[in-house]
N, C-alpha and C positions, 0 to 999 in steps of 0.2 A: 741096843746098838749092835750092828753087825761088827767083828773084829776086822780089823782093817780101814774101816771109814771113818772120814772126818765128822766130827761132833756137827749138827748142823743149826746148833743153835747160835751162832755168830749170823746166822739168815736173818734171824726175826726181826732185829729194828729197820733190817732192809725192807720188810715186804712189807713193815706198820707204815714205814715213811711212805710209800705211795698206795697204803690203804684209802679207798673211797666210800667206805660206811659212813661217814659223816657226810657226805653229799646225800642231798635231796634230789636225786634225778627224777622220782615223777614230780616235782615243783618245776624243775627246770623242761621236761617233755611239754608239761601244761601250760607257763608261760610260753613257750615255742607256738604250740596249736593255736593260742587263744589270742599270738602276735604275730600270723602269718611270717613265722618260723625265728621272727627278731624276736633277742631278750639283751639287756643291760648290761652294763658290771655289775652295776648294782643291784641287780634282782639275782645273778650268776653270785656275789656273794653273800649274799641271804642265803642262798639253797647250797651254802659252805665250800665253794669252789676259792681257791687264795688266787693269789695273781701269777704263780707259779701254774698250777693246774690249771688256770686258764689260757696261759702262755702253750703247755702242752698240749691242750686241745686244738688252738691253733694250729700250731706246729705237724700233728698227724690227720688235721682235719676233720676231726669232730664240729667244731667252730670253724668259722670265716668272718674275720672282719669286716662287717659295712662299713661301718661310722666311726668315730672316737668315743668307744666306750659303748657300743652297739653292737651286735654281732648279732649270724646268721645259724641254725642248728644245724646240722645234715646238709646235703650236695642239695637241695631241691630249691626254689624260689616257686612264690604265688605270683599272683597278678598281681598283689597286693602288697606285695613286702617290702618294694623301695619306699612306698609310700610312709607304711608304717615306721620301718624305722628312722626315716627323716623326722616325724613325730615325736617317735622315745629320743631321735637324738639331740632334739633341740630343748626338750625337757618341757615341764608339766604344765607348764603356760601354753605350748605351741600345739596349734591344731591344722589340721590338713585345709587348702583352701585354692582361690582361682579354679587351675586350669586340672588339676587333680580333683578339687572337691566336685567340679562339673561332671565330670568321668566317674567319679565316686556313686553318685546322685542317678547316672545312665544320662543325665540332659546334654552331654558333649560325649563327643568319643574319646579312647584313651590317649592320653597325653602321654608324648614320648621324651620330652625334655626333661631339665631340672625339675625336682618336685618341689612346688611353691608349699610353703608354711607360714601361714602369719601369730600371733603374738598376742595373748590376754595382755601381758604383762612384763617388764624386765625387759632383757635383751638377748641374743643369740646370735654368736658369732656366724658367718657366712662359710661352708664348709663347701667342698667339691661336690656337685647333683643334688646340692639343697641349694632354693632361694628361699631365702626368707626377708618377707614384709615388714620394714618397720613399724607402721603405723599398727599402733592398736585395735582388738576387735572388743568389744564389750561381752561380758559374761552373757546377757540373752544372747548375743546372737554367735552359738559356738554351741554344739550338740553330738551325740555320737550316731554315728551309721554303720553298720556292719562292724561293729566294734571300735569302729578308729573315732579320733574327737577328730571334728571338724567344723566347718561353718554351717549355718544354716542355710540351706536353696536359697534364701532371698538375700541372705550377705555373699553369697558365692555369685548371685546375678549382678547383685551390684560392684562386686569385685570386677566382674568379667566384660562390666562396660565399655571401659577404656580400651581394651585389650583385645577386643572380637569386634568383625567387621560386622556391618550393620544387620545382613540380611541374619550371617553367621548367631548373634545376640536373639535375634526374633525367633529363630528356631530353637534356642536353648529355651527362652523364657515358652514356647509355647510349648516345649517338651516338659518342664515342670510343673504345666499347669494340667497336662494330660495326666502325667503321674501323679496327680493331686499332692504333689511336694506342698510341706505344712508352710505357710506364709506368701507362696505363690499363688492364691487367689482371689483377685488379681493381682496381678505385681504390679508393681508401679511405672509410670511411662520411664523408658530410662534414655528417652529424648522429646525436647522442646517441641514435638510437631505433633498435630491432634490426630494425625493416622496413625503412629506408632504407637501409639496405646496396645497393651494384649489383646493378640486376635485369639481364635480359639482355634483353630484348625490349621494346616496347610492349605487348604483351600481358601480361607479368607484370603490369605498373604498373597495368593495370586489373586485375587481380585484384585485387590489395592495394588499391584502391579500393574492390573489392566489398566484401572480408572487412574493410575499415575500417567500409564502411558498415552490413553487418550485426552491427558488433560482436562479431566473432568474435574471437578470441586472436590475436595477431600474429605469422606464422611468422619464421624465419630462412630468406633468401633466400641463392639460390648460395652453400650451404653443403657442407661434405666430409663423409659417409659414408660406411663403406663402400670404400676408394677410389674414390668416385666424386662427382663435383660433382653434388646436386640443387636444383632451383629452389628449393621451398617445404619448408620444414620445421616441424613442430611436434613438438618431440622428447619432451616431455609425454605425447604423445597416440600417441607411436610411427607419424606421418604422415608420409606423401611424397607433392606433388603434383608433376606435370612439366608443363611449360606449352609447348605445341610453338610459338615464333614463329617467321617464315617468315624471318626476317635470318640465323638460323643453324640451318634445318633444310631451305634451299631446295633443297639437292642430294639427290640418291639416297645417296652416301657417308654423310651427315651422319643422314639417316634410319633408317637404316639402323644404323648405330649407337646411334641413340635406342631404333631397339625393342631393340637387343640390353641394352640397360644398365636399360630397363625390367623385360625377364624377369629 
């Protein structure tokens, strides 16, 4: 020790007490990356952060509170991160659904409202920028996509019935049937009337806008004859029309097939 200075060992319970060797920071990086930047309390004390050292994180901005008992890592947000942590914060029943799992799925665009969550099981209080669905979803139909649990394509179309205008539903359901989304094909009519059955393209859908508007008979669309799937049918009239759109006849194979199923 130099003569003249204070002894400096009265420091050392200071610098133990806000020692962080017992923190897991790459648990906590990981969980971050692997939750489009949300992580819990509960996962933040797993990886040995107390309620103090989470409070300070807050406080200098390491952390930012989303939820109760949710938080955000670092200044950054994904496209993805209100959604997920509306997810963690409703707890391990709740999965992402409606007008987000649509957005999720690419069959709607992004939704800018509340994030809808519905419910395995139990219940979840209703919090600021979460809705949450009472009604229960059953275990099949709840899966995960790009990491997040959510509903399946065919429980997120039938979610989104009620809730999307007519034309707005036909385009989501024929968008999932393009991305060959698993349970979407076909989907199921999700109205009483024999033309809204799944069309296959955009182009059908204006067909049956024409033949609506001329007041013509309403065919059955993507129907079996024959062994074969045709677009339009008026079985009345012993008619088949094929409507070539370009989603599912862009290859030579698929073409190609077309005419043959035509002759």
């Amino acid at each position: 020790m130099v003569h003249g200075m204070e002894p400096t060992t009265s420091r050392v319970p200071a610098l133990r007490a806000v020692s962080v060797t017992s923190v897991d920071e790459r648990t906590i990086i990981a969980l971050a990356a692997q939750q489009e930047c949300a992580v819990t309390t509960r996962q933040l004390a797993a990886a040995g952060l107390t309620r103090d050292a989470i409070a300070y994180r807050v406080a200098t901005g390491t952390l930012r509170r989303k939820y109760r008992g949710v938080y955000l890592l670092g200044p950054l947000d994904t496209p993805l991160t209100s959604a997920v942590a509306a997810v963690l914060a409703c707890g391990d029943a709740a999965v992402l659904s409606h007008h987000n799992a649509a957005a999720l799925y690419a069959i709607r665009p992004p939704y800018e409202g509340d994030v809808h969550i519905s419910l395995t099981r139990g219940q979840c209080r209703q919090r600021a920028g979460i809705k949450v669905h009472r009604g229960h979803v059953a275990p099949d139909e709840t899966t995960r996509h790009q990491g997040i649990r959510t509903t399946t394509p065919a429980r997120t179309l039938h979610d989104l019935t009620p809730h999307l205008p007519r034309r707005d539903l036909e385009r989501a359901i024929e968008q999932a049937e393009v991305l060959r989304l698993p349970g979407c094909t076909p989907y199921p009519a999700p109205f009483p009337t024999p033309e809204s059955r799944l069309t296959r393209s955009e182009a059908e859908r204006k067909v049956l806008e024409l033949i609506r508007a001329a007041r013509l008979p309403i065919p059955r669309t993507n129907t079996r004859l024959h062994g074969y799937e045709v677009d339009l049918l008026w079985p009345d009239q012993r008619l088949v029309v094929e409507v070539d759109g370009y989603a599912f006849h862009s290859h030579r194979a698929a073409f190609e097939r077309d005419r043959r199923r035509d002759a």
